[in-house]
C-alpha positions in Angstrom: -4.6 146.3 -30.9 -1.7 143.9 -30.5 0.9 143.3 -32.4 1.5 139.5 -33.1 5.5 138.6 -34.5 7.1 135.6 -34.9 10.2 134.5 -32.4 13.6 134.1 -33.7 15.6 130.8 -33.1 18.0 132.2 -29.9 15.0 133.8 -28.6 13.1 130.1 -28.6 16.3 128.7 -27.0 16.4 131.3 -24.1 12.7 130.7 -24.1 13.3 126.8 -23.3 16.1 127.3 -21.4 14.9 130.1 -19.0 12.1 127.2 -18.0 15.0 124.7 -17.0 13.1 124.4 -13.6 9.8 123.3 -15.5 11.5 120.9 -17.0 13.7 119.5 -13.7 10.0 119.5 -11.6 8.9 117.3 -14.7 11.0 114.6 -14.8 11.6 114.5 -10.9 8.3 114.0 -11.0 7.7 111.2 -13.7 11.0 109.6 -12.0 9.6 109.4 -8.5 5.8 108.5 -9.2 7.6 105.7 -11.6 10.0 104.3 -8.7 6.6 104.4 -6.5 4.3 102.7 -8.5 7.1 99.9 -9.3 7.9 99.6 -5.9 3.8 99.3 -4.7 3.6 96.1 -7.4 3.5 92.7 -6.7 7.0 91.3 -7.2 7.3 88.2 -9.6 10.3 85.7 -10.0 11.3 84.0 -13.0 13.2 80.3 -12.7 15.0 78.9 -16.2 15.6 75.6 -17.0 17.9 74.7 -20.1 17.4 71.6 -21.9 19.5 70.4 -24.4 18.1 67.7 -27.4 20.9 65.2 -28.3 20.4 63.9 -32.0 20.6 60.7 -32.7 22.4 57.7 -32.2 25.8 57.6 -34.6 24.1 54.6 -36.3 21.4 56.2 -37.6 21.7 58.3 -40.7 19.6 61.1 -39.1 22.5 62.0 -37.2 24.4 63.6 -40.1 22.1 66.4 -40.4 22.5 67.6 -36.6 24.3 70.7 -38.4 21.3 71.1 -41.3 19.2 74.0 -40.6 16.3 72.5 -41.2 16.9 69.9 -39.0 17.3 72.5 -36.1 14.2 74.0 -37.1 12.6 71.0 -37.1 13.4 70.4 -33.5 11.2 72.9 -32.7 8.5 69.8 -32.6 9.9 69.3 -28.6 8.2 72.8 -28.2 4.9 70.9 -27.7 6.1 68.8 -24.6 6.5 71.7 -22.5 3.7 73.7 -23.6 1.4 70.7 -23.4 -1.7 71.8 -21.5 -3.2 69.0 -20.0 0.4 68.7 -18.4 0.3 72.5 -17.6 -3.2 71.7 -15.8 -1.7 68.9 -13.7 1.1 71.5 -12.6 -1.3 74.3 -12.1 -3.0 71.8 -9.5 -0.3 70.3 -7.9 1.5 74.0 -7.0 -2.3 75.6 -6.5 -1.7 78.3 -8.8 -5.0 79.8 -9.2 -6.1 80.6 -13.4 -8.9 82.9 -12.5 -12.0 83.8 -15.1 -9.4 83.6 -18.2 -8.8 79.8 -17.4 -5.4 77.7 -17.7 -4.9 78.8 -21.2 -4.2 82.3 -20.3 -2.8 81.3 -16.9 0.1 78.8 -18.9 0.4 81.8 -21.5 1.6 84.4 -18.8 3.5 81.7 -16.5 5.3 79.6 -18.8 8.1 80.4 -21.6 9.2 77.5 -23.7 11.5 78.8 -26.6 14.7 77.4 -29.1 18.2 79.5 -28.8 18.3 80.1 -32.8 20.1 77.7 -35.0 21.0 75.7 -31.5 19.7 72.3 -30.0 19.1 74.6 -26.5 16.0 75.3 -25.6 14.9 76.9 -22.3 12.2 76.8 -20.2 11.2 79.9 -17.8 8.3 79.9 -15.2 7.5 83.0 -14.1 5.7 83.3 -10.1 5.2 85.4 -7.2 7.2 82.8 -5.0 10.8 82.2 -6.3 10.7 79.0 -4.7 7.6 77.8 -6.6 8.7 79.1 -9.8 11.9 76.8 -9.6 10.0 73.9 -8.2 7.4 74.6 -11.3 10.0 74.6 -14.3 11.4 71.6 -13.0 8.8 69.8 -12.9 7.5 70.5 -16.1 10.6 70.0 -17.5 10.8 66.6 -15.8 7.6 65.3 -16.8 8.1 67.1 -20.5 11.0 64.8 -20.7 9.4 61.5 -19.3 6.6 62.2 -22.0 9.1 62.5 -24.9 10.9 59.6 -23.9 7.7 57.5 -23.4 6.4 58.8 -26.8 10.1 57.9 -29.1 10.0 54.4 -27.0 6.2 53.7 -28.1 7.4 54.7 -31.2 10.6 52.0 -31.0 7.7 49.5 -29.3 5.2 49.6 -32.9 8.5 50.0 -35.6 9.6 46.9 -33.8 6.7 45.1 -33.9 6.8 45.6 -37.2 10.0 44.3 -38.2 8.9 41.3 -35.8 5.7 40.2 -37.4 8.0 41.0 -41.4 10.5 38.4 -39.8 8.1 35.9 -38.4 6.4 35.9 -42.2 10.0 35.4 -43.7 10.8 32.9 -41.7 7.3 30.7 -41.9 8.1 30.9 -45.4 11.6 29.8 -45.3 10.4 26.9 -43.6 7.8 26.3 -45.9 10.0 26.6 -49.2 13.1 24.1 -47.3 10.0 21.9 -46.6 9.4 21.6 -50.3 12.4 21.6 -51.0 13.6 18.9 -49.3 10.2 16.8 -50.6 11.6 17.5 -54.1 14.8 16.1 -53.2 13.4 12.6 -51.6 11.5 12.2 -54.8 14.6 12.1 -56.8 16.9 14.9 -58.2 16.9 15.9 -61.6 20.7 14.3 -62.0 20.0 10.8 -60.8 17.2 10.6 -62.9 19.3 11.7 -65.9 21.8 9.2 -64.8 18.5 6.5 -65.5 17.6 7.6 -68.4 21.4 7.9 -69.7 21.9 4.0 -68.6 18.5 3.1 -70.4 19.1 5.0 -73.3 22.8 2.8 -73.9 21.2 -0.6 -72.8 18.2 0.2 -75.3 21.2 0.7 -77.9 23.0 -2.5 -77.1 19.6 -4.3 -77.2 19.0 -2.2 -80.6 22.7 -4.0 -81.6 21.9 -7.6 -80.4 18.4 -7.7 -82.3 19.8 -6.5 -85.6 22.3 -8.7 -85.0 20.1 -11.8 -84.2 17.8 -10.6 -87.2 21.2 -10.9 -90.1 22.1 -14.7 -87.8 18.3 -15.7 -88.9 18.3 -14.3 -92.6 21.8 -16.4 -92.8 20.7 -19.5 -90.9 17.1 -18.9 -93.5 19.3 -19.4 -96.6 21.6 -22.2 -95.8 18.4 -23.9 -94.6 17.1 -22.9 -98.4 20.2 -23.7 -100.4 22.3 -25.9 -98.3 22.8 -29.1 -98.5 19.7 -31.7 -97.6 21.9 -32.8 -94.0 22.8 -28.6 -92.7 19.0 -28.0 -93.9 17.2 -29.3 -90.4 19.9 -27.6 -88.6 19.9 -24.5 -90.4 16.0 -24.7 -89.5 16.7 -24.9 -86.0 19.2 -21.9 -86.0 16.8 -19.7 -87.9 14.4 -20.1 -85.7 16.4 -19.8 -82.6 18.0 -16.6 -83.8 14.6 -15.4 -85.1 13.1 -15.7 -81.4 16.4 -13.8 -80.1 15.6 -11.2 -82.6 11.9 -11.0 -81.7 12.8 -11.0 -77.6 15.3 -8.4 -78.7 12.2 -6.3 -80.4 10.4 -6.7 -77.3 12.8 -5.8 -75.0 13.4 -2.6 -76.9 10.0 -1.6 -77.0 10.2 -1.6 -73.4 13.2 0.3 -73.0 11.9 3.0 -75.3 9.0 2.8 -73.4 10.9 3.4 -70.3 13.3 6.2 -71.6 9.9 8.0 -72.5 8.1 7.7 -69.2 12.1 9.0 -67.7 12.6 11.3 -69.7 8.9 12.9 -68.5 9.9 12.2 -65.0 13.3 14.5 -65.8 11.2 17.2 -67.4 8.6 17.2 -64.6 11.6 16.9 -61.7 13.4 19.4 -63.0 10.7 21.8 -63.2 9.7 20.5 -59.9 13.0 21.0 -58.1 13.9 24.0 -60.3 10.6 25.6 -58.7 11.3 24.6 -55.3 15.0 25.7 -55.2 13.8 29.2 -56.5 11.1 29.8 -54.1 13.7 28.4 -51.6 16.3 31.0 -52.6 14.0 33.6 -52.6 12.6 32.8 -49.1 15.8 31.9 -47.5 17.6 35.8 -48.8 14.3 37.3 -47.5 14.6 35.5 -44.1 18.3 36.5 -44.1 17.1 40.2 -44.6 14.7 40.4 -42.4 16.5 39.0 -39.8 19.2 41.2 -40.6 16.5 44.4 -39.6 15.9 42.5 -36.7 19.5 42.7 -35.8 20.3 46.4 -36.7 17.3 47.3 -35.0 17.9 45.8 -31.8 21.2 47.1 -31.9 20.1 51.2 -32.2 17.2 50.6 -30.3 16.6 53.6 -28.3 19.2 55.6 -30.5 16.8 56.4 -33.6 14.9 59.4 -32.4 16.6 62.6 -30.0 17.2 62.3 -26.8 16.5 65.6 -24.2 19.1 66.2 -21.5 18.7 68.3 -18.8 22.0 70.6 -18.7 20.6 73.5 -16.3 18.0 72.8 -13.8 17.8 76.3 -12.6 18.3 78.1 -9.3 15.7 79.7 -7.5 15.7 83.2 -8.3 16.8 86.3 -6.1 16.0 89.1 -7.9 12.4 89.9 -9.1 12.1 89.6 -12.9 9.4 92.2 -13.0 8.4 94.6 -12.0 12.2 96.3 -13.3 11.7 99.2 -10.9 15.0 100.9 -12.4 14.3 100.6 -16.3 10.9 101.9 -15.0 12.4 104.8 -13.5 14.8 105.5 -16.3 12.3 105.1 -18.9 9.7 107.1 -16.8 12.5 110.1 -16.8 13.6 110.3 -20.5 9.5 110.3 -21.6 9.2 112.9 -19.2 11.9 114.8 -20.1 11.3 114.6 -24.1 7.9 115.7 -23.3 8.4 118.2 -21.6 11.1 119.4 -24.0 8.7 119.3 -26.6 5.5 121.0 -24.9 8.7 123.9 -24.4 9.8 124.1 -27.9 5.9 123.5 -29.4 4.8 126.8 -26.7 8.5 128.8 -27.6 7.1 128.2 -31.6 3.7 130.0 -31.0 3.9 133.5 -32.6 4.0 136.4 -29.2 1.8 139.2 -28.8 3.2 142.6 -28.3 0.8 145.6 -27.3 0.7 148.9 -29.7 2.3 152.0 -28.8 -1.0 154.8 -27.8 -0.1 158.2 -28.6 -1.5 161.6 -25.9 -3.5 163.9 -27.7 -1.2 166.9 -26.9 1.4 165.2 -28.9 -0.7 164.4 -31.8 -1.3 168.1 -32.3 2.6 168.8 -31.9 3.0 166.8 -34.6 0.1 168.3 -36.8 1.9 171.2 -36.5 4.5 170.4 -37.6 3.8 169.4 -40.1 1.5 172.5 -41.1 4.8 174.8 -41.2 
């Protein structure tokens, strides 16, 4: 029967190493069936573009956040210009590139890279083909057209925000017009001062009128009792004064009936004007500071139009490639080799850890009855 023992550590190492040539055949192996199958694929080229997205214009308050992580992450948004498929389509036409039974989808996934430099404003934009010359004509024309659409899309933007501040200044200013219209109607129909200067002058002539008919009433109460008292000559011509001074005082009366008459209709014209004009010049104020404002908009706007959104700025067309990006035929190799070589390594040390066999010793039968012998004495 055999005998089945375990191997010690050194005799596991001489184990591995007495098989160096296994392990040489191995990895020349791996290494040159690696560099073959490298070499036998297709060779593809890879063209990068760098874009850069300027923030905004100084006058916009955006612009203070150009070093605000968020606001880099944000620009991530531009992503979707370059990676746009319908513009991807129009590509895949123009340089014939052929999408196959997984369509343009799959096609734009393996051909074009679009991708931020972290916590930069960079972002690159790689096309990958078997023709170095079409992959550099490819990323720049998507990156061309990527820009044309971003700039279209922030001036269509520009286009509605200022047809918005447009028809917000065209209502201020109808309005303005209106309120100085009304304005200036109050003021034709009189201004709350001159009519208080009216009514003042009526209000002092209604006094002195007041004056003159109490004084004409105490000349006809005098001239009444001279005419009653006095002598039988000064009694006709007391008559004649009392009456005269009582038809003063009476004309007096009247007069001053009017006048108060007057001061009363006034003084509703004043309260009616001044609410009138105080109406008008309030609406007036109102419209002319909102006309003011929004032509102000107008003005700022004009002046940072085309500033208020980023602005992407080619700083690296790209040259047309020289060396294939893939396939890497030397990583290939070198990554071929160290697999090959651990492997084998461990197939070694895994076969060196298996427990050996060694065959039992079989006695002759002569010496078996030596021994018995032997041991009988």
């Amino acid at each position: 029967m055999p005998i089945t023992e375990d191997r010690t550590v050194r005799e596991r190492t001489a184990y591995v190493l007495g098989r160096w040539r296994f392990v040489v055949t191995a990895v020349a192996a791996a290494g040159l069936l690696a560099f073959a199958v490298s070499e036998f694929l297709p060779r593809r080229y890879t063209a990068t573009a760098t874009v850069i997205i300027d923030p905004p214009g100084t006058n916009d308050p955006r612009a203070a956040m150009v070093v605000n992580p968020t606001y880099l992450e944000s620009l991530r948004t531009f992503e979707r210009f370059f990676n746009n498929d319908t513009l991807f389509q129009q590509a895949a036409q123009r340089f014939h590139l052929d999408a196959g039974t997984a369509g343009i989808l799959a096609l734009r996934k393996r051909v074009l890279k679009v991708g931020m430099q972290r916590d930069t404003r960079v972002l690159e934009v790689s096309a990958t083909l078997p023709n170095p010359q079409d992959a550099l004509a490819l990323v720049r024309y998507i990156t061309e057209q990527s820009i044309k659409a971003s700039r279209a899309e922030a001036q269509a933007a520009d286009q509605d925000t200022l047809a918005n501040v447009t028809e917000e200044f065209d209502h201020a200013r109808v309005r303005f017009e209106k309120a100085r219209a009304e304005w200036e109607l109050a003021a034709l129909q009189g201004t709350p001062e001159t009519v208080q200067g009216e009514v003042s002058a009526a209000i002092g002539l209604q006094s002195e009128v007041s004056r003159l008919r109490v004084q004409a009433e105490a000349e006809a109460a005098e001239w009444r009792i001279r005419a009653r008292d006095g002598d039988a000559q000064d009694r006709q011509s007391s008559t004649v004064l009392t009456n005269a001074a009582g038809a003063r005082a009476s004309e007096y009366a009247r007069r001053e009936s009017e006048l108060a008459e007057e001061v009363a209709a006034k003084r509703k014209l004043l309260a009616e004007l001044t609410e009138r004009h105080a109406v008008a010049s309030g609406e007036f104020d109102s419209a002319r500071k909102a006309y003011e404002a929004a032509l102000s908009r107008v003005r700022d706007f004009s002046a940072v139009n085309g500033l208020r959104s980023e602005h992407l700025r080619v700083i690296d067309p790209g040259v047309e490639p020289s060396q294939p990006s893939s396939p890497k035929v030397l990583l290939n190799t070198i990554v071929a080799v160290l697999l090959a070589f651990c492997i084998a390594l461990s197939w070694l040390s895994f076969v060196a850890g298996t427990p050996r066999q060694r065959p039992a010793v079989v006695r002759a039968p002569t010496a078996l009855h030596e021994e018995r012998s032997v041991s009988s004495r």
